[in-house]
C-alpha positions as CSV (number, residue, x, y, z in Angstrom):
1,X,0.0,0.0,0.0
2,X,3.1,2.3,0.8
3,X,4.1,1.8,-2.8
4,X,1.1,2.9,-4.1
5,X,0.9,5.9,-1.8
6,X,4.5,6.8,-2.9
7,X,4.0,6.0,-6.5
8,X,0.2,8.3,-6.8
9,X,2.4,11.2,-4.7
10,X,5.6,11.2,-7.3
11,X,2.9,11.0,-10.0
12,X,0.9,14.0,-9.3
13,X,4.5,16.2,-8.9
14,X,5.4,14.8,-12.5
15,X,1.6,16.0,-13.4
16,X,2.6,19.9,-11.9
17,X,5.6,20.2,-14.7
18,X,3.7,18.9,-17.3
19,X,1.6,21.4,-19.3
20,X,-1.3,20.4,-21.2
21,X,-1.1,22.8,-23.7
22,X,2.8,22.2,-24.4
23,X,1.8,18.5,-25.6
24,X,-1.1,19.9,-27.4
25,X,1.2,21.9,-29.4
26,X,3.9,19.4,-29.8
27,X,1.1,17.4,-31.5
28,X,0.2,20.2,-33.8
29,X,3.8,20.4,-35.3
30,X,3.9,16.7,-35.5
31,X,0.8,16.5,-37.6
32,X,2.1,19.4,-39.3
33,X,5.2,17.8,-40.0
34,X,3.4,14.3,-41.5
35,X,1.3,16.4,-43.7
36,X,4.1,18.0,-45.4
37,X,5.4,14.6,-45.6
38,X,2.6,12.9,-46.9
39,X,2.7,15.8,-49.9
40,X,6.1,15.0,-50.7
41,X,5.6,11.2,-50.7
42,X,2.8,12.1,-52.9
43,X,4.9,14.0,-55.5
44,X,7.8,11.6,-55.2
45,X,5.6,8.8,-56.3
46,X,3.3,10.3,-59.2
47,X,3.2,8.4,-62.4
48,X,4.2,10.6,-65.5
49,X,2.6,7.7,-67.6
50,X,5.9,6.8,-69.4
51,X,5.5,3.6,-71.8
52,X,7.1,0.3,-70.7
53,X,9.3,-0.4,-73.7
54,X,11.1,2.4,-73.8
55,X,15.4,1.5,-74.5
56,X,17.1,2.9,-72.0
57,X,20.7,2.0,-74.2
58,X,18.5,4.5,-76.7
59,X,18.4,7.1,-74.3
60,X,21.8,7.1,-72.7
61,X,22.8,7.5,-76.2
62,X,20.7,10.9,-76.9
63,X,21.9,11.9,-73.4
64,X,25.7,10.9,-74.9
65,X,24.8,13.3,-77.8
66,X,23.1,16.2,-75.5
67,X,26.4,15.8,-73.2
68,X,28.7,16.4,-76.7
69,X,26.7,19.0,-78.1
70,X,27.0,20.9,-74.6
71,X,30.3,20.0,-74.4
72,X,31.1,21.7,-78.0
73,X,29.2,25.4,-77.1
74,X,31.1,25.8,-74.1
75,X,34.6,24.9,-75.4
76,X,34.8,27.2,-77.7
77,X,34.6,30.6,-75.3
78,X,33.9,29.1,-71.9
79,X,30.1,30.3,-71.9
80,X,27.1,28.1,-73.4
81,X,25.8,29.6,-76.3
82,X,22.7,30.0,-75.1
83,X,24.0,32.8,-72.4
């Protein structure tokens, strides 16, 4: 019984520092916080609807060729030719 007496008294000290309001507004930022998550894991994982039989050896190529072109505008004077 002198447990229990001991354990309700250290209890309801503990109770004095916490403040209600403080855990109410530590759950407002969390909820804040795993909406603006949710939104990103949203827009991380939208579909552009891009076909299945797409090469990818087909497009590293055309990225080769980008990379070259870009690679001849800016050796000539240091600056892209579109600047």
């Amino acid at each position: 019984m002198s447990a229990l007496k001991s354990a309700n008294k250290e209890l309801k000290g503990m109770m004095k520092t916490v403040s209600i309001q403080d855990i109410d507004n530590l759950q407002d930022e969390m909820m804040d916080l795993m909406d603006v998550s949710n939104e990103i894991q949203e827009t991380l994982g939208r579909s552009y609807n891009v076909p299945d039989d797409i090469d990818e050896d087909e497009l590293l190529g055309e990225l080769d060729a980008l990379e070259a072109d870009m690679g001849f505008e800016t050796e000539a004077d240091g600056v892209p030719s579109y600047l």
